[in-house]
C-alpha positions as CSV (number, residue, x, y, z in Angstrom):
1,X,-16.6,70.9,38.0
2,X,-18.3,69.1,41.3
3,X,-20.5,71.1,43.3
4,X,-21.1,69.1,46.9
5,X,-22.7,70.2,49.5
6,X,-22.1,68.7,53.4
7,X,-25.4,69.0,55.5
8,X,-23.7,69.6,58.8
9,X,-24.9,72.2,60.8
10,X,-21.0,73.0,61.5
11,X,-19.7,72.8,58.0
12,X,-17.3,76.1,56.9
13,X,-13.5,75.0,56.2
14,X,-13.6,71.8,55.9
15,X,-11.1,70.3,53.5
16,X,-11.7,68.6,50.3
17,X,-8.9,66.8,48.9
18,X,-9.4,64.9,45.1
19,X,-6.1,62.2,45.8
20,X,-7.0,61.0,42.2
21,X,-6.2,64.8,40.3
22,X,-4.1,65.8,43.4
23,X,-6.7,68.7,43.9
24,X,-7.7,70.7,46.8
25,X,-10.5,73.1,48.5
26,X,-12.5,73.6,51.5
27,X,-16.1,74.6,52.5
28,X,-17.7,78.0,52.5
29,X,-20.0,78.8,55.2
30,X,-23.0,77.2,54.0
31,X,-20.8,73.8,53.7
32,X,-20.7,74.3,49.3
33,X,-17.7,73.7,48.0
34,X,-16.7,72.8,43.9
35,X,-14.2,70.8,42.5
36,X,-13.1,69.3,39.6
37,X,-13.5,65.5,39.1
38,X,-14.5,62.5,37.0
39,X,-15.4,58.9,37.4
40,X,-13.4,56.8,39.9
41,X,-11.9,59.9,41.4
42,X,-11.1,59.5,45.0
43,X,-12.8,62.7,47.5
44,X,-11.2,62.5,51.0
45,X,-12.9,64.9,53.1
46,X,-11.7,65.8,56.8
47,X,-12.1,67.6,59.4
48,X,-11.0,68.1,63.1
49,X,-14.7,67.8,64.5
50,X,-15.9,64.6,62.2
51,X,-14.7,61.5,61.1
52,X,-12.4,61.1,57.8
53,X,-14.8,60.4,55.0
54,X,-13.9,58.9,51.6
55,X,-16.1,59.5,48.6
56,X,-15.5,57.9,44.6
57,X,-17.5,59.7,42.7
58,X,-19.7,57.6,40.5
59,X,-21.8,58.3,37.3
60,X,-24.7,59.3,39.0
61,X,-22.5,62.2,40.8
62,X,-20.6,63.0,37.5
63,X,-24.1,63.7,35.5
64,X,-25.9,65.5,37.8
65,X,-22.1,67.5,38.9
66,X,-23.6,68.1,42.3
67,X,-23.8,65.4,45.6
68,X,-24.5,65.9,49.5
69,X,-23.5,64.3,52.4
70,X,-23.5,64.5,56.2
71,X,-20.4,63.5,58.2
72,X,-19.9,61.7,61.4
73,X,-19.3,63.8,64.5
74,X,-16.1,62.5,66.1
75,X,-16.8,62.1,69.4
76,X,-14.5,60.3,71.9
77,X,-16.8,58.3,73.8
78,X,-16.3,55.8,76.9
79,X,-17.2,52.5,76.7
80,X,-19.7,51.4,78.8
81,X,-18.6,49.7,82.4
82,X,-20.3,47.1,84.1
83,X,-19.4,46.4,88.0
84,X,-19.6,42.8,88.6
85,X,-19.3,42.8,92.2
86,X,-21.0,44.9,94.4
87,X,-18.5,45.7,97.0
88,X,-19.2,46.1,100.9
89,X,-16.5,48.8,101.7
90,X,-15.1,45.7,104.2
91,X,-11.6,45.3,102.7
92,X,-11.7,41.0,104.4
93,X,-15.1,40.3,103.3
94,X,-15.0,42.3,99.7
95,X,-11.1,40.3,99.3
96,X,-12.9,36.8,100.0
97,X,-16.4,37.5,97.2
98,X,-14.2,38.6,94.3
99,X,-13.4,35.1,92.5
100,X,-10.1,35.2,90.3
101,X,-9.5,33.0,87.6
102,X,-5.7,31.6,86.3
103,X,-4.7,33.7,83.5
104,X,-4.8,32.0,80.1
105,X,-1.8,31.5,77.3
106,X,-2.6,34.1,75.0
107,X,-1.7,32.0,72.3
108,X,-3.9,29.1,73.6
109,X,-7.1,31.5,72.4
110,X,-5.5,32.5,69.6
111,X,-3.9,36.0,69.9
112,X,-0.5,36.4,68.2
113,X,2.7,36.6,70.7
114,X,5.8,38.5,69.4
115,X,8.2,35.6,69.5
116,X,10.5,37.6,67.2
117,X,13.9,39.4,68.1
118,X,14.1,42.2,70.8
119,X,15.1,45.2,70.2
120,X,18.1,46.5,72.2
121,X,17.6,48.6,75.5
122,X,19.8,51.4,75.3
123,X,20.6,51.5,79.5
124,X,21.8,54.9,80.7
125,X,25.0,56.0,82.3
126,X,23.4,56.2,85.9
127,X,22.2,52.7,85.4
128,X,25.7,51.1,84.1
129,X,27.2,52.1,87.6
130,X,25.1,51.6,90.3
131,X,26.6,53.0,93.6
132,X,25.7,51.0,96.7
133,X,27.0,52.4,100.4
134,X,31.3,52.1,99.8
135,X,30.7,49.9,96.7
136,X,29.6,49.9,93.2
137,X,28.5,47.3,90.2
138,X,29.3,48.2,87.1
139,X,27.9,46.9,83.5
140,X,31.1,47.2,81.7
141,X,29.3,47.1,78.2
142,X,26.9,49.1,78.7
143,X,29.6,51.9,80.1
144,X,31.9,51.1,77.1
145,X,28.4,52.1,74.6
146,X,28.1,54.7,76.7
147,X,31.7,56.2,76.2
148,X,32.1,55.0,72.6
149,X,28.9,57.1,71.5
150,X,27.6,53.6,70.8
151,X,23.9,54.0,72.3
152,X,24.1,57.7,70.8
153,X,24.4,56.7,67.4
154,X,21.9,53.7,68.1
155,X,19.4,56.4,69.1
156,X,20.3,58.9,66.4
157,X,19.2,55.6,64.0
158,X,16.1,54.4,65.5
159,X,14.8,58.7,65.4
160,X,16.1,58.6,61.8
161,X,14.6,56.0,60.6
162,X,11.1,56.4,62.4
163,X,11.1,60.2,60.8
164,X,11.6,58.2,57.4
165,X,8.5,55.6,57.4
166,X,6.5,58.2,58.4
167,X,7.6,60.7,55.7
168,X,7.1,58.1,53.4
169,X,3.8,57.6,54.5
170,X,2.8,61.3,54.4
171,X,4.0,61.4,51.2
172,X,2.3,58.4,49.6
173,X,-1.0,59.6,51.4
174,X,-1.2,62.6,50.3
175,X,0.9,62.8,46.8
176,X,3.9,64.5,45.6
177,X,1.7,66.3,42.9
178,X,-0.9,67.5,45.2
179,X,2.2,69.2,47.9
180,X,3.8,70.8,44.7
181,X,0.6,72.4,43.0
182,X,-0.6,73.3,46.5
183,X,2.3,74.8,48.4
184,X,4.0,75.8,45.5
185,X,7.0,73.5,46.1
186,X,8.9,72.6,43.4
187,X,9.0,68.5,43.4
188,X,12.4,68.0,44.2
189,X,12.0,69.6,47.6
190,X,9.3,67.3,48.9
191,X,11.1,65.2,51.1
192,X,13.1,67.7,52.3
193,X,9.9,69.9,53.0
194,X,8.0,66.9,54.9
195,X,11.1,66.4,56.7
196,X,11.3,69.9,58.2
197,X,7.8,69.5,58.8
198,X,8.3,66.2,61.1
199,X,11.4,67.6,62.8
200,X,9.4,70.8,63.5
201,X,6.1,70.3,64.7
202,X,3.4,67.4,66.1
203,X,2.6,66.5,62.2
204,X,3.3,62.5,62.6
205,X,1.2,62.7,66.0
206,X,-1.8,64.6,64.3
207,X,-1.5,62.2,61.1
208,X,-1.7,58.9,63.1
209,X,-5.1,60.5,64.6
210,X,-6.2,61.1,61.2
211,X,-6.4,65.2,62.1
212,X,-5.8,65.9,58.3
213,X,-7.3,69.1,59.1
214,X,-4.7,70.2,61.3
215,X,-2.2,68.5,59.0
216,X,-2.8,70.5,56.1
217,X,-2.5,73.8,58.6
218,X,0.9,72.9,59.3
219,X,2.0,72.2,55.7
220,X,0.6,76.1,55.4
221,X,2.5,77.3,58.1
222,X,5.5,75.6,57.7
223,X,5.6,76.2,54.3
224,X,7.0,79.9,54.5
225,X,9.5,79.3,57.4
226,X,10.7,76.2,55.4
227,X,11.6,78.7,52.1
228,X,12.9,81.1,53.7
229,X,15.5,78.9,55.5
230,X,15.7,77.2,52.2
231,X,17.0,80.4,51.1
């Protein structure tokens, strides 16, 4: 057993996940918490108000059984601006003092261009037939999608499969072992469990932003709804 300590003066609930023993806890109120580990195990501590922190726990750490840290506040902070004209409030004069420049090929400096293949634009109903005065123009394929359930399906595919990579990458994150011993969930019901949890709630948003804090809360409290309409 681990003991660490985070010096923060905020510290209390703060969760500690072991990715390596698929192994979880959180701070008390003085920012201890213990958990089990051994050389080369991966710590991935988070919180809402500081920065995801990754920790391998290395001999030192394993001998002594106790570390301490301090995380990184996560502040959202605005980049500073700098005014490069200094403008009269004379719309003629402050037109003629701001110098433009021609706009360079991105790829001439070296940033990538997606040269690859579009995806297609689903175009609405009210778009396919466009009323003007006594006459109308009509996009007869993109009508006939409409009516076939064409651009329905299409949608129905692109949600699908975006609920998929993200599932996937949920899962791989965090571990089937670790969702099972945790939330009691027997393994087999995994996907189906991260699934109700992407359909039901702002989990893929909060997992992009690295909010594992607020992830973990709505594995808790999805967890019960989810059995019981298991059931």
């Amino acid at each position: 057993m681990i003991k660490g300590v985070i010096e923060n003066e905020s510290s209390e609930g703060i969760h500690i996940i072991n990715k390596t023993a698929n192994l979880f806890t959180i701070t008390n109120k003085e920012g201890v918490f213990f958990i089990e580990g051994t050389i080369g195990d991966v710590f991935v501590i988070s919180s809402v108000q500081y920065d995801l922190k990754v920790v391998v726990v290395n001999k030192n750490m394993y001998e002594n059984k106790e570390f301490s840290f301090t995380l990184k506040e996560n502040l959202n902070e605005l980049d500073e601006v700098i005014v490069g004209v200094q403008l009269s409030g004379n719309l003629n004069t402050d037109i003629k003092d701001i110098k433009t420049e021609e706009l360079l090929n991105p790829e001439d400096v070296g940033i990538p261009v997606y040269d690859g293949i579009q995806m297609e634009e689903i175009i609405p109903m009210h778009k396919a037939v466009m009323f003007y005065g006594i006459g109308f123009r009509l996009d007869i394929e993109a009508t006939y999608k409409n009516l076939s359930g064409y651009y329905k399906t299409l949608k129905t595919t692109r949600k699908l499969d975006k609920e998929n990579n993200s599932l996937e990458i949920i899962q791989d994150f965090y571990g089937k072992q670790f969702l099972s011993s945790v939330y009691n969930l027997p393994k087999e019901k995994i996907y189906d469990f991260l699934l109700f949890c992407i359909q039901t709630s702002n989990i893929q948003y909060e997992f992009s932003k690295e909010n594992h804090n607020v992830v973990l809360k709505i594995f808790s409290d999805k967890r019960k709804e989810f059995m019981v309409n298991k059931q």
